[in-house]
Structure formats: C-alpha cells, structure tokens
C-alpha positions in Angstrom: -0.8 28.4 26.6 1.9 27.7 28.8 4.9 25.5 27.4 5.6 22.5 29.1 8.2 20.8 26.3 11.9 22.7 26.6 13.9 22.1 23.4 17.6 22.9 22.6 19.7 22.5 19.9 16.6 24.9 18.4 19.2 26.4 15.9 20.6 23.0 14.9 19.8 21.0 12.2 17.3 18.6 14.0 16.6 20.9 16.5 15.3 23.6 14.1 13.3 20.9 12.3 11.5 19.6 15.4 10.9 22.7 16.3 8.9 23.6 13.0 7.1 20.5 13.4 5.8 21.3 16.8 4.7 24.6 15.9 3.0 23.4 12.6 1.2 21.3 15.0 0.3 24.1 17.2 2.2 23.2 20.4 3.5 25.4 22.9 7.5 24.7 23.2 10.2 26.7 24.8 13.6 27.2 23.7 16.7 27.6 25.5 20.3 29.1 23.6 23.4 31.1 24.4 22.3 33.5 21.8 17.8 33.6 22.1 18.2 36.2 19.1 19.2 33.3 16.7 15.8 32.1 17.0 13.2 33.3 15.3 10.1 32.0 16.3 7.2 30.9 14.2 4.0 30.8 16.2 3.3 33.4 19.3 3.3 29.9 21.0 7.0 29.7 20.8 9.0 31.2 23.8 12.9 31.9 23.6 14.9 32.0 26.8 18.4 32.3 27.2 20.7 29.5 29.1 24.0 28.1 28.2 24.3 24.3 29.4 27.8 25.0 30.8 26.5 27.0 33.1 23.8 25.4 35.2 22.3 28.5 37.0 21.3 29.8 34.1 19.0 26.8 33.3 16.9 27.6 36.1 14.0 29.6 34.7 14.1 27.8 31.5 13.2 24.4 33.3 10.2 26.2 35.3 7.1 24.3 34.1 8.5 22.0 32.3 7.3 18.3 31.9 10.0 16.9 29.5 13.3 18.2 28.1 14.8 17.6 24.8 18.6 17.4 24.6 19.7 17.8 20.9 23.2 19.8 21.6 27.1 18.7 20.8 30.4 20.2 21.2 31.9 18.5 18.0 33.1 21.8 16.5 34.9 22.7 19.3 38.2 20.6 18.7 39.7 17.5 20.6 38.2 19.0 23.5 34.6 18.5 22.3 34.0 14.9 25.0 34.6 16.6 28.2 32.3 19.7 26.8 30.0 17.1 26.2 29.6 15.4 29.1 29.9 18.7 31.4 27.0 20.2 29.5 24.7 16.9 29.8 25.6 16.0 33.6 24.7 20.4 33.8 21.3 19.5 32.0 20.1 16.6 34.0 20.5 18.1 37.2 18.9 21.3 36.7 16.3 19.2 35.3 16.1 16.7 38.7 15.8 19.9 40.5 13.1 21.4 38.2 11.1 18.0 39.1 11.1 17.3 34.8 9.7 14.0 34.0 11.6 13.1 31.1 14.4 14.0 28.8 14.4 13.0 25.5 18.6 12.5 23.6 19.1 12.2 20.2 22.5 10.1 20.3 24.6 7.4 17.8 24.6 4.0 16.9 27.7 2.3 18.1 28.4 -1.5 17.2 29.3 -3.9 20.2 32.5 -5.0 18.6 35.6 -2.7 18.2 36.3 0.3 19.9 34.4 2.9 19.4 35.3 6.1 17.7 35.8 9.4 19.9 32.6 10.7 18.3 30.2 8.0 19.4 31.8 7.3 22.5 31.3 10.7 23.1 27.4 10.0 22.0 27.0 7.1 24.3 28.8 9.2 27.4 26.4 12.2 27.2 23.3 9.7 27.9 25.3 8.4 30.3 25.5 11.6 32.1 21.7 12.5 31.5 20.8 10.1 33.2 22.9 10.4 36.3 21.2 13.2 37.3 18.3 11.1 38.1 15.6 11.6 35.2 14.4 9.3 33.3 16.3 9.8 29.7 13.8 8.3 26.5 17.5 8.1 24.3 17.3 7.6 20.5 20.6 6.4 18.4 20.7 7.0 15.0 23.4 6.0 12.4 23.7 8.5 9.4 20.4 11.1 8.7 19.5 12.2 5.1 18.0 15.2 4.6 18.8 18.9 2.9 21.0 20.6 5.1 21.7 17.5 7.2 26.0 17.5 7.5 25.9 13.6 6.4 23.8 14.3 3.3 25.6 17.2 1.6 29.0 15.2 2.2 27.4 12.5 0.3 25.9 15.0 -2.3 29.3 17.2 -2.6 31.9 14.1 -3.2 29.6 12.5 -5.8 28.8 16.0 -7.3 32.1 16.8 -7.7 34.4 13.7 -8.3 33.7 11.7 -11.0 36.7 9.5 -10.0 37.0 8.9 -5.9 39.6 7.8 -4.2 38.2 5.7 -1.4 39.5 4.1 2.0 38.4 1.1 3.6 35.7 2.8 5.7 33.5 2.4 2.5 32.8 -0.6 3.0 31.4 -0.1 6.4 27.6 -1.1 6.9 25.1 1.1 8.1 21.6 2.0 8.4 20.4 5.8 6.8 17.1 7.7 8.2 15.4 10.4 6.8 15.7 13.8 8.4 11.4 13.4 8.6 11.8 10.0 10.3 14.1 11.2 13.1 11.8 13.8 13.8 8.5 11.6 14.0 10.5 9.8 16.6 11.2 12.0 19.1 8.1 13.8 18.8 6.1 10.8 19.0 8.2 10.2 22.8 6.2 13.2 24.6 3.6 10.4 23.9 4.8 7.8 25.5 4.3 6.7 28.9 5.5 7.4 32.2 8.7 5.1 32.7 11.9 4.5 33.8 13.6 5.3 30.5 14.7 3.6 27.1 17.1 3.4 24.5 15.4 3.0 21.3 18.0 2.2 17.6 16.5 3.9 14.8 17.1 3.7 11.0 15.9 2.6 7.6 14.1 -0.5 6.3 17.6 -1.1 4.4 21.6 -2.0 5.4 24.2 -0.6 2.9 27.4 0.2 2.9 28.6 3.9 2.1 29.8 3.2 -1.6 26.2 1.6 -1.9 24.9 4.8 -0.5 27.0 7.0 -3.0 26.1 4.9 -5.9 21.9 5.0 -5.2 23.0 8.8 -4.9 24.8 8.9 -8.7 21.6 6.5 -9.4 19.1 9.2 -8.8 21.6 11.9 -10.3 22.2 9.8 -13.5 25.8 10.6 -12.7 28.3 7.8 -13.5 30.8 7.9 -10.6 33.9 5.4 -10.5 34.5 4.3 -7.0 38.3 3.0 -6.4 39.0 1.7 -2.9 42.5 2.0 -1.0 43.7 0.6 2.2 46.4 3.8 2.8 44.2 6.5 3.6 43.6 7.2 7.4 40.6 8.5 9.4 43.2 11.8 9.4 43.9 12.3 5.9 40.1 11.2 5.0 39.1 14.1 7.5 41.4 17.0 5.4 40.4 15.4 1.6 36.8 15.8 3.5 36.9 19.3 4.4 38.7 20.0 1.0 35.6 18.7 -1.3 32.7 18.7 1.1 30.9 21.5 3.2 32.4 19.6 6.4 34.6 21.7 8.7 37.4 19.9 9.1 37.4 18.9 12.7 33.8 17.9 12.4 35.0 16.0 9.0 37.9 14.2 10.9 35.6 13.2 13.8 32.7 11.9 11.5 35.2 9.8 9.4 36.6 8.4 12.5 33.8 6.8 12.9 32.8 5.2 9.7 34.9 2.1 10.5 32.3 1.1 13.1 29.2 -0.7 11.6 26.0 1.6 12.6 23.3 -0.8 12.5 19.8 -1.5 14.3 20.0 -4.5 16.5 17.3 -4.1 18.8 13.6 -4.5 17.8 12.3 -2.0 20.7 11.5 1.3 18.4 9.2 -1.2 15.2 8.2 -2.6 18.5 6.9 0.6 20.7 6.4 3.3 17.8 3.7 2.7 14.9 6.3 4.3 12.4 7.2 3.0 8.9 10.7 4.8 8.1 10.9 5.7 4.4 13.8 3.6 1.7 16.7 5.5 1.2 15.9 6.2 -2.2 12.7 8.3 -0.7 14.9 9.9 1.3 17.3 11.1 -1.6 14.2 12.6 -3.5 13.5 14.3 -0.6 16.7 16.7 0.4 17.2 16.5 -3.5 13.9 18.0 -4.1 13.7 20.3 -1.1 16.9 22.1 -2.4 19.3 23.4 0.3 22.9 25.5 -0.3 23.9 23.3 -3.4 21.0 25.2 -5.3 22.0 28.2 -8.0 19.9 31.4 -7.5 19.3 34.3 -9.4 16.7 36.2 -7.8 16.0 40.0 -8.7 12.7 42.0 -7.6 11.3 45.5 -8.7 8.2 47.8 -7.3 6.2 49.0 -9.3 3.2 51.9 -9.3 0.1 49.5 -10.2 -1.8 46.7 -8.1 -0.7 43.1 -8.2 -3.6 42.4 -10.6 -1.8 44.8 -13.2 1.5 43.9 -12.1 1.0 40.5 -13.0 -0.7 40.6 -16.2 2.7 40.9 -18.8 3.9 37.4 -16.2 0.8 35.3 -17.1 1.1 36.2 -20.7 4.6 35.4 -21.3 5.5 33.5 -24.3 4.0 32.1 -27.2 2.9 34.9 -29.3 4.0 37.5 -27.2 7.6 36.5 -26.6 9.5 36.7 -23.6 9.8 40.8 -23.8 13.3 40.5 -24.1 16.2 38.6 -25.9 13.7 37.2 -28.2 16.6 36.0 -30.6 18.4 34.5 -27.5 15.7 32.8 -26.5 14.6 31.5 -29.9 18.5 30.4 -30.3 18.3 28.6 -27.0 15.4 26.8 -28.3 17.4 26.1 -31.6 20.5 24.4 -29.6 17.9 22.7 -27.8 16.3 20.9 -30.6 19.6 20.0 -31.9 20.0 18.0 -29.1 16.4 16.5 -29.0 15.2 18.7 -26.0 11.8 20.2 -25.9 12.7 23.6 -27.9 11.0 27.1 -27.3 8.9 26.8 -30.0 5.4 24.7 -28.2 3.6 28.3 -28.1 1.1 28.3 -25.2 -2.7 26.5 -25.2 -4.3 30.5 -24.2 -2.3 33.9 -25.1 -3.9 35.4 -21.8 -3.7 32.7 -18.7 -2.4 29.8 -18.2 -3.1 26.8 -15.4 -1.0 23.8 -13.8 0.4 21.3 -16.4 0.4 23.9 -19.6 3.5 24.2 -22.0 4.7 27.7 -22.3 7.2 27.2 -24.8 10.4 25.6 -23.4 8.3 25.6 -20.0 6.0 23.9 -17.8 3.6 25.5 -15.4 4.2 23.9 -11.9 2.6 26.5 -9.7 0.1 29.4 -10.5 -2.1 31.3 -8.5 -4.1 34.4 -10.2 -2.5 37.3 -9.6 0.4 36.2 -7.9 2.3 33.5 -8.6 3.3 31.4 -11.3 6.4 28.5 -11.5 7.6 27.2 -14.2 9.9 24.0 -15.0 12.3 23.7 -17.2 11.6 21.5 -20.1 14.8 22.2 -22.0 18.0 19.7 -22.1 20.1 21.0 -19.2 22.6 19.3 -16.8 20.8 19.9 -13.9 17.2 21.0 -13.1 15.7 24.6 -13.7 12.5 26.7 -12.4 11.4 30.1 -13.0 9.0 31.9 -10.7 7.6 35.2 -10.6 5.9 36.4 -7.1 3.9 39.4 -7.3 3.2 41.0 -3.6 1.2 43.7 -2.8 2.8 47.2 -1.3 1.2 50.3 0.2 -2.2 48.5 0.6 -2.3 47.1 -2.6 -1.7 50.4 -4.5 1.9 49.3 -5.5 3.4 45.9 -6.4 6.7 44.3 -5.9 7.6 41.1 -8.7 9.7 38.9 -7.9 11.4 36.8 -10.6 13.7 34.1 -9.1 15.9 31.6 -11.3 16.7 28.7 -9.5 19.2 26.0 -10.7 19.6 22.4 -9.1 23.4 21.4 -10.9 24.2 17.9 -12.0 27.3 16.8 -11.2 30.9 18.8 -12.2 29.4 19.8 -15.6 26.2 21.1 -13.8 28.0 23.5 -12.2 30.4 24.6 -14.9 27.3 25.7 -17.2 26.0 27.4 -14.3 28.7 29.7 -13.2 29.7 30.1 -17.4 26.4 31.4 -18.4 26.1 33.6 -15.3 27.0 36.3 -17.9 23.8 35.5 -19.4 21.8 35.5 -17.2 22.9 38.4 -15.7 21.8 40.4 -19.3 18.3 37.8 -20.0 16.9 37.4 -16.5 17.7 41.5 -15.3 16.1 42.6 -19.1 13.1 40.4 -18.3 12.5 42.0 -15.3 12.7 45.5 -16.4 10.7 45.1 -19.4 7.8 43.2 -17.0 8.1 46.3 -14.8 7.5 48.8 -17.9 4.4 46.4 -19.4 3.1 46.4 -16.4 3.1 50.1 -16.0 1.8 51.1 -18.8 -0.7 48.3 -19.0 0.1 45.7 -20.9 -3.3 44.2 -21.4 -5.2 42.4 -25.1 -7.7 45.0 -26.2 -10.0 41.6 -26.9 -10.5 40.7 -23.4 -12.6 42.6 -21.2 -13.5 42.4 -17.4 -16.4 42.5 -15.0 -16.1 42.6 -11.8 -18.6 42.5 -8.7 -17.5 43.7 -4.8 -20.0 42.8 -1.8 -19.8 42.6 1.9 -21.0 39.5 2.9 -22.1 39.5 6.4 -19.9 35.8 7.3 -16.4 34.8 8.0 -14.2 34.1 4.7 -14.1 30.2 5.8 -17.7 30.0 6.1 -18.3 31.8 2.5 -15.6 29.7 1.0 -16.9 26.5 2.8 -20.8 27.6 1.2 -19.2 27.2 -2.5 -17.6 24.2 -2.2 -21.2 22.5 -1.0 -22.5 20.3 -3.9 -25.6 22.1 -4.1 -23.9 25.5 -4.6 -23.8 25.4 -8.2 -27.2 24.7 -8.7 -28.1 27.7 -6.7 -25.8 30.5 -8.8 -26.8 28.6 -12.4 -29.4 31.5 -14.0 -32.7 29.6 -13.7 -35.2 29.2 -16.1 -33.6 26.0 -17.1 -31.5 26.9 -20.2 -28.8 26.1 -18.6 -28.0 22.7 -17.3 -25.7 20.6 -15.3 -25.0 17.7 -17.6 -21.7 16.4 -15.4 -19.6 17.4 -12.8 -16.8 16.0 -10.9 -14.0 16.5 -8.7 -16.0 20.1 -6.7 -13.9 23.4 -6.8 -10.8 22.0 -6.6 -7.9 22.0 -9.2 -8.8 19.8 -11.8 -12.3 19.7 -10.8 -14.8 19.9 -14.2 -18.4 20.8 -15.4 -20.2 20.3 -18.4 -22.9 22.8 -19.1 -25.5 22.4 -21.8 -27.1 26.0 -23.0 -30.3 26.6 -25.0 -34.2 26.1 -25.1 -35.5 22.5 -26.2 -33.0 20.4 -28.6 -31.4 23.5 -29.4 -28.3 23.4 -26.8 -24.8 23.8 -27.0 -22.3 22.3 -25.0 -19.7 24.4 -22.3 -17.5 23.2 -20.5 -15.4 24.6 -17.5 -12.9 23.5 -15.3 -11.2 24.2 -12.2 -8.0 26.0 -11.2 -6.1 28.4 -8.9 -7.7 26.5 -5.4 -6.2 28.2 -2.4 -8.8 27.0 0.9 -10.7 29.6 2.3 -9.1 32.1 0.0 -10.5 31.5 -3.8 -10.9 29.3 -6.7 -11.4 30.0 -10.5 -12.6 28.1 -13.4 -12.4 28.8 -16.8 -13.4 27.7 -20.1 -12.3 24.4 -22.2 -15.2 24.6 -24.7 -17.6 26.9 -25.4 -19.1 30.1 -26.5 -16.2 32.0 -25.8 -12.7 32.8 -27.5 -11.5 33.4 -23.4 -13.4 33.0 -20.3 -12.0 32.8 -16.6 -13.8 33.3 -13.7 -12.4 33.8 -10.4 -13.9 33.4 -6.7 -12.3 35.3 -4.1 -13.0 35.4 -0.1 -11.0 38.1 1.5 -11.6 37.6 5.8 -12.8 42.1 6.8 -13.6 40.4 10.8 -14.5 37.5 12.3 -18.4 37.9 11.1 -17.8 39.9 7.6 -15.7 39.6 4.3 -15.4 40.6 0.9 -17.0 38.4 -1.8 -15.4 39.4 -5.2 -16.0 37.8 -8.5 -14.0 38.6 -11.4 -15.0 37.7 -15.1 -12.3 38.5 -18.3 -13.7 36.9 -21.3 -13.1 37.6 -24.8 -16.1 37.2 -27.7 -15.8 35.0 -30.6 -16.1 36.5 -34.1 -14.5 39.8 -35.9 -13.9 42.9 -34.6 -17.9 44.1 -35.7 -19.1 41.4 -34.0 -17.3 41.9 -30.9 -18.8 45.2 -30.9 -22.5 44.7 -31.4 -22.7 41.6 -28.8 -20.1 43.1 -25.7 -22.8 45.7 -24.2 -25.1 42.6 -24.6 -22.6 40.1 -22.8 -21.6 42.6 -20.1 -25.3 43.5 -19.2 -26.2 39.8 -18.9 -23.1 39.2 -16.6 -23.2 41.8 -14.7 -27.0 41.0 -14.0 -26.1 37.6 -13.4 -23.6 38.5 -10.8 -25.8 41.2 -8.9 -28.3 38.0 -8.3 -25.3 36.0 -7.2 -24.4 38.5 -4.5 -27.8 38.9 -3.6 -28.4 34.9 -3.2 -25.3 34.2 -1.5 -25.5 37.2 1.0 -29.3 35.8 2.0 -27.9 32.5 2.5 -26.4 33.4 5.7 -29.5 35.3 7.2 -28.0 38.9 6.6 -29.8 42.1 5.1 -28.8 42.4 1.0 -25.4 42.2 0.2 -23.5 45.6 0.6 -21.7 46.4 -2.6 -18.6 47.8 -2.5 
C-alpha cells in the first residue's frame, strides 16, 4: 500500500498523535523530518523520508504520490527569529507541493481575536497559512486556542503552576477568555479533513463546548486535584517577566514560555460556526479533558520500575505475584507493611489488613489488602491501585514476559506515583529511601519463590495440549458461540445450565446445577482474564470446590492450525485424608472430560482427531 497522506511535525506533539491514530486505523502515511531516525514507525505501513522544509529540493521525493499534505511544524524554539523561519519554511512547503500536483494541505494554526494586535506568536500562526496558500494549493487550515492533553506544552503549564504554588501571583492575562480542546478532538479534526471534499480551501475555528478564562481553567484544574489554590491578580507583571517566572515553575523553555504568554492577552475564541457546521464532531467539556491527560499520566508521574530474569516459565514466574498478600504476606517488610497499614487506619484509610477473597488468584475488582486489582491477566499481568490514604494516586504492576522461548521469564514490578500538589511530591521524593529497600526486596524475594517454586501443596493442575487444525480467531470465535457450552457440558444430563449471562467475557456468569433427580447441587462460575482471540478463564464462586479456575487458551501455530490448551488448578474440599482418597478420582474424571473436549472441538472444524501435544 502506497501512501498518499505526507505528515510532518511526526515527532511533535500533535504530529506524533495523528500519526498513531492513522496507523491504529491502518492507513498508509508518510513522514518527512530532518532527522527520519527520530521516528519510529508503528505499522510496516508507515514510511520515513528525510526533508527539511528550509530546503525545498529536498522535499521533492517526499511529495511523490501524494494527494494531501499535512503541515504541523513551527519555529517557536528558535528565538526572535522564529516568524521569518516560519514563513520561509511554509512558502518552501506549498510550492514543492504545487509542483508535486498535491491536492490539499491541511495547517494546524491559532485563534487570533479581530480586535487588538495580535501577539508575535499568532501573527506568526496566521502568516504561515498565509504563505501555504500562496503557493497555489488549496490549504483546509484549522485554528485552535489552547489544547489539553498529557504532554501537550499548554497542559503541563497548567498542571506545574497549580501543582506547585499554592499561592500564585497572577497578571492581567488571566483574565483573558478562551476556548480549550482536547488533544483527541484536535486530532479527529484534521483527520476527519482527508474526508472532505475537493475545494477551494477553508479556515475552520475549533474548541470546546465552553468559554473560560485561564484562572477558571486553573481552578477546574485544583477542582479535579482537590487542591486549594489562592489566585491573586496584579497588573505589574509583563508578558517578559511572566515568560521567565514561566520557565522558572513550568516545563516551558523560556523563549517558548515568553512567546506563549505574549499571547494570552488576546481572547482565543470560536466565532465562526463553519467546523459544528461541516464536521459531525461533539468536542468533549474541559473537565473530560482534564481526566484525560490526568489519567493518561505523562512526565509529572513518579516511577520506580525494577525487572529480574529468572530460570522458570512465565506460568511459574508468576505464581508468588498472584498470591501476594493476605495470608501470605508481601514476602518482604512484613512489619513495614503492616505499620503502613497501621498509620493508615489512624487516619481512616483503607489499612493492609482486608486479606484477599482466594489465597491462590485473584480477578478485577478484588481487595488485596491495602490494594485493588485493576488489571490481571493469568500468567502475566496483574495492576493494582492503591487503596491507602496518600497525596496523590498509586499503582503497582507486575509484568511477567517470556524469554528464551518461554524457558525463562523476566518480572517486571513497576511503582508508579501520580503526586498531588507540593505535598505530593515532598512524600514522594522523602520516602524514595523506602522504596528503594521495600520495592527492590519485593522483587528479589518474588525471583527466589519463583525459583524454587513457590506453589500451595492443596492445589493441583491438569492440563490438556492439542493441535487444532483452525486459526486461533476462528477457535476463539467457536467458544464464544452461545451454543458452545452446551456442547463441552459432560452429557448424560447431570449437569445443567440453569442461567447464564454476559458469554465469555469478564464478568460473564453460569449457574450449573449437578446431580441425578432432586438430588442437585448448585455451581456457579464466572468469567475473567478475556483477552479476544487469545483466552478466557472462569472460575468458581460456589461450589464443590475449595479452588477451581479454568483457563482457555488459543495460541495462532499458522494461518490454518493452533494450539488449544486448557488448564484446570483446583483444590478439594475436606481434610488432608480426604483430599487424598478423592484426587486420583477428580483428576481421572477431568482429565477424561478434557480428552472429549479436544476431541469435540477438533471435529467441529472438519479435521482428523485432535493431535495432542
């Protein structure tokens, strides 16, 4: 597939967003840049040239077979010099373009009110789709006031003064009135224009359903934070000295900081009707757009991330992570831990004392302890969130990969810290200490359980291996049919299918009833660990068992064969004596059951028996 879109600005901001969005959606784009190594490309449908839009020879062979251009560069961190960049780069752009017969170029530019002058910034803006367009293309140009998203330049401002001043010193400019859009919205926009049709250009003004000043923009900010932030206006401060006290406090360079403030005295609002009018897009509230960058993280977030290899596979690798806590502890600090939980309950947090619903898994929404389960996948991953009192938010994950084929493991165990405000970040960096000692002894002592096999003697395993002669999708898509169920259930009728709802999927649940006549006891089962095409598992809420989980797993060999695995661990009800008599009993009966699964399956795709492997 040919690319027909040429992007720059790919390792930009909105560049590099735009760019993940076309590949997510599977179209061919190419990308131009001084330095093509920058770029890493995500699909094999992403091609990386080199051109520099100073030059305009060498944007010849980037332009070949292209039908519309996007334009998302600026000069702004180049110093006072940064207009006349600007506008030699564009006019560069749009006549290699007119020569390279491109039918459109899409600009990403600034809202600029009609009264006042304009700052050196957006005039700068408004002059580089000037000179687009005098090279003769039609240019689709988008102005935008402000965009909020993680990583976006005016977002962490915003983030870094009302993190770290509870007191702020503010000029006039704060009471200027503009018009915030979310990183996503920008980018639905200017995708959306390859759509459009053939014309003689437009100017489209984009933003937010809402109008606010920047103090109300810091305060829904402090809002969301549940920061209290004291905002004191003064007239003395100019666009000069606002610049440095920028740069000092915020991730802004300074020259960038100095031409951004410039131009908060000029209102940035939507006056013209044409983008609600021409584009079926409903931009998200500010406060949406907060959650967002605030959720999706970005350089304000503390890490502590540590990894290990270890000589087992990922299933035994990840056993001591999925039984962490409760009765077994957290394998090191115990006392620490329990002392944490101590100083939490003191000040009515959660504790470390909830225990865990199973000693041996776990699924989305239990407690473990001080912890909630946000993410788990069997075998390799499992998130947790932070329950306890803390001036911030906190997650721990542990990521188990497989090495050399599977015969090794690497864990990862990653700490991540989301600070709140001044006092978020003076716990972090004082227990950094800490951490250092309780995260890097957690790890080491998962390594050693894992190596020598940290495993309950009460649980056992059976597991069954076949070659199924069909693609992983098409297995995968064969369980998730309705009628699958009743084709694995053991006939005979003792078992039955009293109610089911919600299929394979997480959260999805059966009730079984077992027995002969009136005699029948009830089971129920529900579902976890979904990963399309890949595997699901269910296990036990009530029933026979002490511990049952079952897991379904579809592992792609070709385009026509995979691996169908199931894997049972279950633990027996009853003493030690018990256990004993009924396991060989238990394990016969399942593995019987699961040689007739195999067997069933593999014939429901036309194929000779299942190949067990």
């Amino acid at each position: 597939m040919k690319p027909d879109v040429l992007l720059t600005g790919a390792t930009g901001y909105i560049g590099g967003r735009l760019l993940r969005h076309f590949e997510d959606a599977g179209r061919a784009v190419r990308c131009v840049a001084r330095q093509p190594e920058d770029i890493t490309p995500g699909r094999p449908t992403t091609e990386v040239v080199q051109g520099d839009c100073l030059d305009e020879a060498s944007l010849v062979r980037a332009f070949v077979g292209v039908h519309s251009a996007y334009y998302l560069v600026h000069s702004m961190a180049a110093g006072s010099q940064f207009a006349e960049l600007d506008r030699r780069a564009a006019g560069n752009f749009g006549h290699a373009a007119a020569r390279a017969g491109v039918q459109r170029i899409i600009y990403l530019g600034g809202l600029a009110d009609d009264v006042g002058a304009p700052s050196a910034h957006l005039k700068s803006r408004a002059e580089t789709g000037e000179a687009l367009r005098a090279g003769g293309v039609p240019v689709i140009e988008f102005r935008a006031s402000i965009v909020i998203g993680a990583g976006s330049l005016s977002f962490e401002m915003i983030r870094a003064l009302v993190e770290r001043l509870p007191v702020m010193v503010c000029p006039r400019w704060v009471a200027t009135l503009t018009q915030p859009i979310a990183i996503d919205d920008v980018v639905t926009y200017l995708a959306a224009a390859l759509d459009l049709p053939e014309s003689r250009g437009h100017v489209f003004e984009i933003g937010g359903p809402e109008v606010l000043s920047y103090a109300d923009i810091m305060r829904e900010y402090a809002h969301l934070r549940r920061l209290r932030r004291l905002l004191v206006p003064v007239p003395v401060l100019t666009p000069h000295l606002s610049g440095l006290w920028l740069a000092l406090v915020t991730p802004a360079q300074a020259q960038v900081g100095r031409a951004l403030v410039e131009g908060l005295r000029n209102a940035t609002v939507v006056r013209s009707p044409a983008a609600r009018e021409t584009f079926p897009i409903q931009p998200m509230r500010l406060r949406t757009a907060f959650q967002k960058a605030i959720d999706d993280g970005g350089s304000a977030w503390k890490v502590d991330a540590r990894e290990v290899v270890v000589d087992v596979p990922p299933s035994q690798a990840f056993a001591p992570v999925r039984r962490i806590g409760g009765a077994s502890g957290w394998y090191f600090g115990n006392r620490l831990w329990k002392m944490r939980g101590w100083l939490d309950r003191l000040f009515g947090g959660a504790s470390m004392n909830r225990g865990r619903r199973d000693p041996d898994c776990c699924i989305v929404g239990d407690v473990i302890d001080g912890w909630t389960v946000v993410a788990y996948e069997p075998d390799r991953l499992m998130r947790l969130a932070a329950d306890m009192k803390l001036p911030g938010r906190g997650w721990l994950e542990f990521e188990v990969t497989p090495v050399d084929g599977g015969r090794r493991s690497r864990i990862r165990q990653k700490a991540t810290f989301d600070p709140r405000g001044l006092f978020g970040r003076l716990y972090w960096n004082a227990i950094i200490p800490i951490h250092a000692l309780m995260f890097g002894g957690l790890l080491r002592q998962i390594a050693r359980r894992a190596e020598r096999g940290d495993h309950s003697p009460d649980v056992a395993v059976v597991v069954r291996r076949s070659v199924i002669p069909a693609s992983a999708d098409a297995v995968f898509q064969w369980h998730e049919r309705p009628q699958a169920l009743l084709d694995l259930i053991p006939s005979g009728g003792w078992v039955r299918i009293e109610r089911r709802a919600g299929g394979v999927q997480d959260g999805g649940r059966v009730i079984f009833s077992i027995g002969l006549g009136p005699l029948r006891m009830r089971w129920e089962s529900r579902h976890y660990g979904y990963v399309r095409g890949k595997q699901f598992c269910d296990e036990q809420v009530k029933g026979p068992f002490r511990t049952w989980r079952h897991t379904h797993r579809m592992e792609a060999i070709s385009a026509s064969q995979s691996i169908y695995e199931d894997r049972i661990e279950y633990a027996l009800r009853g003493g030690s004596l018990v256990r004993r008599l009924s396991d060989r009993l238990v394990r016969h009966f399942l593995t019987n059951m699961l040689a007739r699964r195999h067997q069933f399956v593999c014939a429901s795709f036309s194929g000779p028996r299942a190949v067990r492997i």
